[in-house]
GUDO-809416 format. One record per residue (C-alpha): y negated, z, x. Coordinates in steps of 0.05 Angstrom, whole numbers, plus 5000, padded with zeros to 4 digits. Layout:
BEGIN
YZX
...
% end
This chain:
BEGIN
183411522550
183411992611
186911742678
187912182732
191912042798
195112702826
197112612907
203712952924
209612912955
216512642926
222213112938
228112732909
230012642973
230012873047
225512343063
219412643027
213812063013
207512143004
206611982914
201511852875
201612072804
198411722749
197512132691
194211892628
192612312576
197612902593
203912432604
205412102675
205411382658
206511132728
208711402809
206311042869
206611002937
201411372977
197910913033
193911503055
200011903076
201311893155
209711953155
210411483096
204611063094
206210823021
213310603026
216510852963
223110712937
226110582858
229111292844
221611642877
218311242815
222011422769
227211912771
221012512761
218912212699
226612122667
228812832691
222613202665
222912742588
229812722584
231912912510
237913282534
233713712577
235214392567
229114702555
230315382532
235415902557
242115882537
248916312524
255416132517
257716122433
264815962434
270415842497
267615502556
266414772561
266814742485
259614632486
256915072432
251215532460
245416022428
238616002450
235716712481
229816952508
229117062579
228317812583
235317742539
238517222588
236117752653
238018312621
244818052609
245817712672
244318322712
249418782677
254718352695
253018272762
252219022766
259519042744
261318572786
259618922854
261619662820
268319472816
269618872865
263619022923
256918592926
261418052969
264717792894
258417512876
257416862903
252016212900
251315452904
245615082915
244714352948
241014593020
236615093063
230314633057
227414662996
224415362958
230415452920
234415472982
231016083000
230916292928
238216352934
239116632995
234217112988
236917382920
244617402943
241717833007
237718332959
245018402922
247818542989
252917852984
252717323051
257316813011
253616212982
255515482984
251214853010
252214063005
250313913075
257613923091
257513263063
251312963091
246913203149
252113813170
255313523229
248613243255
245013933250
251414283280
252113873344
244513973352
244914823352
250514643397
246414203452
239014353440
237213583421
235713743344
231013063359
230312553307
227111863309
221112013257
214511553262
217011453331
220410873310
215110443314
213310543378
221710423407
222909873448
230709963431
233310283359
240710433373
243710563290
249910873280
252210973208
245810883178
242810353111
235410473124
234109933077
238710323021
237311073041
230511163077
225010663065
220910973111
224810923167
227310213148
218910033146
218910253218
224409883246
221509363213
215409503249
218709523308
221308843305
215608513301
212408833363
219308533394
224609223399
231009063406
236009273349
243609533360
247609673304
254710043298
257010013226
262609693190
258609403141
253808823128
248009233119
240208873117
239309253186
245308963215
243008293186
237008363222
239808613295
240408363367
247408613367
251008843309
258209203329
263109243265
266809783291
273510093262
271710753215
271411443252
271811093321
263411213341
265611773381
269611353432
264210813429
259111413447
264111613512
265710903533
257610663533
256411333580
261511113622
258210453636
252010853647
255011243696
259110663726
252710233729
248810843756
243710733690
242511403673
234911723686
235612093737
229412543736
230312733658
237812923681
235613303742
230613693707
233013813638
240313683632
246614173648
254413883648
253413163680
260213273726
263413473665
261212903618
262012523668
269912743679
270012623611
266711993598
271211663661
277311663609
273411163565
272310513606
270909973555
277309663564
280410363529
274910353478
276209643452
283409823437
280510483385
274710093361
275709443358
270109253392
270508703454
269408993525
263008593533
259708733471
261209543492
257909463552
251808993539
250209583483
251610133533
245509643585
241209453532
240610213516
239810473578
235709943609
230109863549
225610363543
224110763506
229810933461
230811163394
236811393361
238211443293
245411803258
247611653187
251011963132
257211503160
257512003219
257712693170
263512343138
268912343192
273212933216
270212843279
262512843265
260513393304
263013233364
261412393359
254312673349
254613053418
257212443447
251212093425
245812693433
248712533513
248211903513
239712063490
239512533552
243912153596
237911563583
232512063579
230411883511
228112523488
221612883470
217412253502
213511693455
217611193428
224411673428
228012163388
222212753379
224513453378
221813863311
214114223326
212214743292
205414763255
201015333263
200915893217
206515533178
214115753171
219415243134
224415503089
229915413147
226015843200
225516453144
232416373126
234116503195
229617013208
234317643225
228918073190
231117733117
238417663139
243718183126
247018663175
252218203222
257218613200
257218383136
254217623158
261917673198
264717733130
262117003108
268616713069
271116193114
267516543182
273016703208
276515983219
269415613220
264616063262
260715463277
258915323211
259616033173
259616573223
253216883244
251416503299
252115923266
247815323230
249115413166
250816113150
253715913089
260915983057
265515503082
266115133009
273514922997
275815643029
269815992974
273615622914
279715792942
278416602946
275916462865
282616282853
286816732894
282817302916
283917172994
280117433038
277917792971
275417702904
270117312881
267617342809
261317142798
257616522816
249916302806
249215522817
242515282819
240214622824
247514262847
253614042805
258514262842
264614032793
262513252820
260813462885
266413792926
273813582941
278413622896
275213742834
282213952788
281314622843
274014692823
274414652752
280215182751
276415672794
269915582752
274315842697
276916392730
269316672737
267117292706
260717062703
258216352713
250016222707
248115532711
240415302730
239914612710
235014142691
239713752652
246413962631
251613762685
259113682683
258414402720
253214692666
258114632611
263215102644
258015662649
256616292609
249516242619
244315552631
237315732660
232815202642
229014892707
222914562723
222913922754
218413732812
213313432770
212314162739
213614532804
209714732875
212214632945
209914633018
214614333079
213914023149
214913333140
217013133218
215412503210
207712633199
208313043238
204013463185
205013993128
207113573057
205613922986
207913762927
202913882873
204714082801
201413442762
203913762686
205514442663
213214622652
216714362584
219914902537
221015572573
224115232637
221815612703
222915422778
227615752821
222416192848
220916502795
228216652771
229916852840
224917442840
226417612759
233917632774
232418032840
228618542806
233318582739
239118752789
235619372805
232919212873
225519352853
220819572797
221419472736
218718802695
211919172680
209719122751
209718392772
203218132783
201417442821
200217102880
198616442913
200316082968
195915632991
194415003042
190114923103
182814873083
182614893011
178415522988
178215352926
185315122916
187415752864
183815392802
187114772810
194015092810
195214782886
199615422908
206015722892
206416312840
211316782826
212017552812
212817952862
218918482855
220818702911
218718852980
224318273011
221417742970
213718092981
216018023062
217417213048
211817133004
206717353061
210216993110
209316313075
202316483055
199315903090
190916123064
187316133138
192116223187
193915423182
187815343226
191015823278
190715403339
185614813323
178714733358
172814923335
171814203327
178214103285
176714623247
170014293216
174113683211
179013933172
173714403128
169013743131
174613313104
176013833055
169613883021
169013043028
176113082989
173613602935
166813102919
170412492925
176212672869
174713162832
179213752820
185213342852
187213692925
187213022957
193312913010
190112263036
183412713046
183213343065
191113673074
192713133120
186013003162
187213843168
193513683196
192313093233
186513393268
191614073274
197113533304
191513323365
189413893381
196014133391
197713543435
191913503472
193113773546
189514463557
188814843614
186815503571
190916073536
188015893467
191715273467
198015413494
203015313482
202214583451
208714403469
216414653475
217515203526
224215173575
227215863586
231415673642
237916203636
242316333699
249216303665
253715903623
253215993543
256216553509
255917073559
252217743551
245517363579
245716843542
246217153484
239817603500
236417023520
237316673455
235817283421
229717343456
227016643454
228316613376
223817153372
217816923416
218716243395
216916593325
211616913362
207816383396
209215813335
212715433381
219915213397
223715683461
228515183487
234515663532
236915143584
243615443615
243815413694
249515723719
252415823790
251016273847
249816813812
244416523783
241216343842
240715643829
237115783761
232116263795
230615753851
229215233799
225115633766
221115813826
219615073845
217214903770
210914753755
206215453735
203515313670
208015733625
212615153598
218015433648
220116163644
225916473670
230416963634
232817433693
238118013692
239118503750
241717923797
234217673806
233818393851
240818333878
241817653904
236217703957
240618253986
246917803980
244517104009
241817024073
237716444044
236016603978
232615983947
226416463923
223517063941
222617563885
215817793901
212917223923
215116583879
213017033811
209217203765
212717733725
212317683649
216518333613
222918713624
225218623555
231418973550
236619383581
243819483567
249219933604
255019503632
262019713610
268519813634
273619423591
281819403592
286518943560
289619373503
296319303539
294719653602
296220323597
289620683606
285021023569
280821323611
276921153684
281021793706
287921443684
285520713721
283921043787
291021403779
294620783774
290320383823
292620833877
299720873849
299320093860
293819883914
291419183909
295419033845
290819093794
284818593789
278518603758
275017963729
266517943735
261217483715
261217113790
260617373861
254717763872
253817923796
252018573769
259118743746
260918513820
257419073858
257819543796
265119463819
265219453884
261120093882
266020423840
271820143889
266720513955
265521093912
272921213900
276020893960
281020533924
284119793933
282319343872
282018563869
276118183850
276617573813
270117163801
268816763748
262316303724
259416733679
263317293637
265316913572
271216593628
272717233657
273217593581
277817033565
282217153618
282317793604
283517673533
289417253555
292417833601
291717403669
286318043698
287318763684
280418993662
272818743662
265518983684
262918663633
254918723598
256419053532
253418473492
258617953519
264118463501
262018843439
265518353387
272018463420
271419183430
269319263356
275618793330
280019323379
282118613424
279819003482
278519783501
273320083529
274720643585
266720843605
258420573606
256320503668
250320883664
250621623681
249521873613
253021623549
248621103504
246421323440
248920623399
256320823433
257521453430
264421503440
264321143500
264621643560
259421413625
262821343689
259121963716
262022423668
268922173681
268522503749
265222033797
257722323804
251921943825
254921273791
249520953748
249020223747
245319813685
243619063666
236418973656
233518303625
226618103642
222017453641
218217193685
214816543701
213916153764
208116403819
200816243809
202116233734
195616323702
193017003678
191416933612
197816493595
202617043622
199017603585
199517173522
207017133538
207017823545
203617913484
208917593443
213617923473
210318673465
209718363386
216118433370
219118933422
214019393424
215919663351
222019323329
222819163255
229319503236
233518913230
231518703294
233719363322
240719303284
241318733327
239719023387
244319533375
249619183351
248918903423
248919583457
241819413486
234719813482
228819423482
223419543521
216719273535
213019343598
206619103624
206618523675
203718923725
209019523709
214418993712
211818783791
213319483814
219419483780
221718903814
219919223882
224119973863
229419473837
229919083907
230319773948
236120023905
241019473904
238819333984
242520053983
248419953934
249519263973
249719644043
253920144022
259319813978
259519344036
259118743988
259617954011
259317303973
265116953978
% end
């Protein structure tokens, strides 16, 4: 008898343990725990043992592919080949988009963080469709919404342990996640304190110092009442506050209609027992939080999670040992998440702005949001009716969506509706039986994987311990097939293959360690090399972690034969990655080992914000390491800049300045920074034109037509900016000297306000920065009279420049630039610079869609380039200041 035991990782679940496989004589007999695994450290649950072995011997395991014989759901099928089922598949899908458009074809599949996620994705994009449904509506949604939304995407992890306090809302560790319920546990016994908000009798609320059965859907209040004691009791950390936080006045404002007293009457919760949580949180340190499923499930989820992702700041339990951690990247790796948000594999926004249900849930469907998907109920609904417009084809994959979403009579009847239904199953599903096609799948015990597991933190792989039953194929490989059959690359003849493989195995191709698939395309080509792992894992490691991760390697390959050992050498090649990376380095080579701030000047959702986030996406891409924008409006971003200035130079602070870096120290008496001085310039990254914008209703259309009626009517029209002292400030006041006619300025903080108002019809037109007002103009909700620049811009043509329109000599842009504080070392700002010249220097083309869709031009400069700049810059607003006569208010 032959006994093998095959390390790899479980992915029936988010949790992802560390297995062991036991395999005798070509049949798994057995699935362990593994000890040697440093997130799960052999905790294993019931379904994890055996759940792979029923799925993959199940006898009604489809194992060959299948097509509809008689009227759907009757259940009679005839088995086809493959080339048959593709060939077939892609004709009606070809049919599909000639007569309906590429949006009618549609796809389901249970989340972003596994392959087929991007196997999905990937293969709707190549068809040219953005509409494809998701389960993390149900669980995990909320959570991951409220954390694009505040910046604290932390979660407890291995952290737990360490906690003095574990604050659970809506969570059954003991049911759901055994490793986290193993390091509670731990934490007990090294004498944390346990608070639990749940309804139910669960083990952990057994087990707590305070257990708080509050009323269903009330955490939210609980959340705003225990910050109010904070604040009350003056609890909160005030350093973490001070240096990382934005919107205490506010939450504070908002927290002070919560005292307990209010709180016990929504939750049912005594006053005392609210506030001795609310102290024992605040006062016992440090702090983890962890959110449950119970939280996803109420109406309310996203925002009772950012009432509790404050209360973590608010008590500065964030990013440190012991608290909520936020997500590192590894070196040389990208997850499945990152590359499905990568603009360069994403579809033009135009057509991401077409996402059925976008238009009501931006948050969750539009293209700034988390998910990107279809909004589900609103995706079934256009099946049936054809609102916002058809849909007629659907490809599930790996989700039954007939028992998963509301309202199941409505999903049955749309399924029906379908021209085309294709169904990849591993078992046939309530959802299977409706479809025209079944595509047999692997399971993981047949398949290949590679993901972060946070909780390591380390890379996890899952190995393929048997070869596939029948003719059943992963998602993978059906994405790429179906890709290619649809007429998006060669032909079937050309495919050859390629693996993937893990940190510091060499010889990992002959034991079937890596991902294979055939290669159709040049999309999927572009995500195959950017999850090639090979020897870029060891990006960033020491010398000396690199021979301990090729060291434990070669111990691994002696000690078990032809098995890649997790216990041996993928995780020692992590682990050593993991302390390198948080070792403290004063070199280039290392950095950055840890989040970077890029500290922004205005609110959210203005024209520098979005640049900013556009930018730090990118060089947090660039630099494998997470860009974090931290919004600091007021005084024309003065107070930002000064911050900035006084923050400590080792390139984990950078500013993102506009033009007001060079105007302010010709506004303020006492700016809180001198230009020259207090940095080290970085890169001007970008520059845009501003724009002058008109509520539709004014009757305008040209600069020629507003100067008319300003003088017919002196100081009675009004003109909304960003704040005083703001670009669009002076670029109107200029125009106002230039033309010696009476206009009223109204200043807001930061232009998404003062396009509202303008929106609303309360100020007559805007200077606005085209990126902050190029959705409106596009939707017609506001018209544009002139650029600011003196010549027209190339992305808007049609948009006269305010030098053509008769007033000579006007030319006023927004530039965006980074810098980083004074005395910042050499070699760390030319690696920032690097990054930055990476992806700026020759745009890919979908990054330059962006751009333009933005009506910006990137630009890279040098850091020395950027210093004189700065200087030019100074002199010229000095002028425009001096002669436009401008004052702060």
């Amino acid at each position: 008898m032959t006994t093998r035991v095959i390390p790899t990782t479980c992915k029936e679940c988010s949790v992802r343990c560390g297995a062991l496989v036991h395999v005798e004589d070509g049949r798994v007999v057995r699935i362990t725990g593994n000890p040697g695994h440093p997130g799960s450290r052999g905790a294993f649950c019931v379904k994890g043992m055996n759940a792979p072995i029923v799925a993959r011997e199940h006898a009604d395991r489809p194992l060959y592919p299948l097509r509809r014989a008689g009227e759907r759901g009757d259940g009679k099928w005839r088995r086809i080949s493959w080339d048959e089922a593709f060939d077939a598949i892609a004709e009606q899908m070809r049919r599909v988009k000639s007569e309906f458009g590429a949006t009618a074809i549609a796809g389901a599949v249970s989340n972003h963080f596994v392959s087929r996620g991007v196997a999905m994705t990937q293969l709707l994009r190549s068809i040219g469709s953005p509409n494809y449904m998701i389960n993390q509506d149900l669980c995990q949604g909320c959570r991951y919404t409220a954390a694009m939304l505040t910046g604290a995407s932390a979660q407890p992890g291995n952290e737990l342990a360490r906690a003095r306090c574990v604050l659970v809302i809506g969570e059954s560790p003991s049911d759901s996640n055994v490793v986290q319920w193993m390091n509670i546990k731990q934490a007990r016994r090294a004498g944390a304190r346990i608070i639990v908000v749940d309804p139910r009798g669960t083990q952990v609320a057994n087990m707590s110092d305070q257990w708080l059965r509050i009323k269903p859907g009330t955490d939210a209040a609980l959340a705003l009442s225990m910050i109010h004691v904070i604040f009350d009791e003056d609890l909160q950390d005030r350093d973490f506050v001070g240096e990382w936080c934005t919107g205490e006045e506010r939450l504070r404002e908002r927290a002070a209609r919560y005292p307990p007293a209010v709180a016990s009457g929504i939750t049912g919760l005594p006053v005392d027992t609210i506030v001795h949580a609310a102290r024992t949180f605040a006062t016992t340190k440090p702090g983890c939080l962890i959110l449950g499923h119970g939280v996803d499930a109420q109406a309310n989820g996203v925002r009772t999670t950012i009432g509790y992702h404050a209360l973590l700041a608010l008590t500065g339990n964030l990013d440190r040992e012991g608290t909520n951690r936020l997500p590192k990247q590894q070196a040389g790796f990208r997850d499945y998440f990152n590359i499905i948000n990568d603009r360069t594999f994403r579809l033009p926004e135009e057509i991401e702005r077409t996402i059925i249900g976008g238009e009501r849930f931006p948050l969750w469907c539009g293209p700034d949001s988390w998910s990107k998907s279809s909004h589900n109920p609103s995706l079934i609904r256009a099946v049936l009716t054809g609102e916002p417009y058809p849909v007629k084809a659907l490809y599930a994959s790996g989700v039954n969506i007939v028992c998963t979403y509301p309202d199941i009579r409505d999903t049955i009847a749309a399924l029906g509706r379908l021209d085309l239904l294709v169904v990849a199953t591993d078992h046939i599903t309530p959802t299977a039986e409706l479809a025209d096609f079944v595509l047999p799948k692997t399971t993981q015990l047949e398949e290949d994987d590679v993901s972060v597991d946070q909780s390591g933190p380390c890379l996890s792989v899952v190995q393929r311990v048997l070869p596939a039953m029948g003719e059943a194929r992963s998602d993978i490989e059906k994405g790429f097939a179906e890709g290619a059959d649809h007429g998006r690359g060669p032909g079937r003849g050309g495919g050859d293959r390629h693996g993937m493989v893990v940190p510091g195995d060499r010889g990992c191709r002959s034991r079937r360690a890596h991902f294979q698939y055939r290669r159709r395309h040049s999309l999927w080509s572009a995500v195959g090399s950017d999850l090639r792992l090979g020897r870029s894992a060891e990006h960033g490691l020491s010398n000396r972690a690199r021979r301990t991760a090729r060291d434990s390697a070669s111990r691994g390959r002696r000690g078990r034969g032809c098995a890649m050992t997790i216990a041996g050498h993928l995780f020692l090649a992590a682990a050593a990655a993991g302390a390198c990376l948080g070792a403290a380095s004063s070199g280039a080579e290392a950095y950055p080992d840890r989040p970077i701030r890029m500290i922004v000047g205005f609110p959210p959702g203005g024209g520098a914000d979005i640049m900013a986030r556009l930018i730090s996406a990118e060089l947090g891409g660039k630099l494998a390491s997470q860009v974090v924008v931290d919004n600091r409006p007021g005084a024309g971003s003065s107070t930002a800049t000064g911050m900035a200035a006084k923050a400590t130079a080792d390139g984990y602070t950078i500013l993102f300045a506009t033009s007001s870096f060079t105007i302010n120290p010709n506004l303020y008496a006492n700016a809180p920074y001198d230009p020259i001085r207090d940095f080290s310039p970085v890169a001007r990254v970008v520059s845009s034109p501003f724009v002058v914008v008109v509520r539709p209703s004014l009757p305008v259309r040209s600069i020629k037509e507003l100067l008319a009626l300003a003088r017919a009517k002196p100081g009675q029209l009004n003109y909304s900016t960003g704040g005083n002292g703001s670009v669009g400030h002076l670029a109107g006041e200029l125009l106002k000297s230039m033309t010696k006619v009476r206009i009223q300025h109204v200043p807001y903080k930061g232009l998404a306000p003062a396009l509202a108002d303008l929106l609303g019809g309360r100020v007559d037109f805007t200077m606005s920065s085209l990126p902050a007002c190029i959705a409106f103009l596009n939707s017609g909700r506001l018209r544009a009279l002139a650029v600011t620049t003196e010549k027209r811009m190339p992305f808007v043509p049609d948009i006269p420049s305010v030098s053509e329109s008769g007033i000579e000599g006007y030319d006023v842009d927004q530039w965006y630039g980074v810098l980083a504080p004074g005395g910042t070392p050499g070699p760390v700002v030319r690696k920032l610079n690097g990054a930055l010249a990476a992806f700026l220097a020759e745009p890919q083309p979908a990054l330059l869609e962006r751009f333009a869709a933005l009506g910006a031009s990137p630009l890279i400069s040098t850091p020395e380039n950027f210093r004189s700049y700065i200087r030019t810059n100074l002199a010229f607003w000095e002028k425009v200041v001096r002669q436009a006569n401008a004052k702060v208010e």
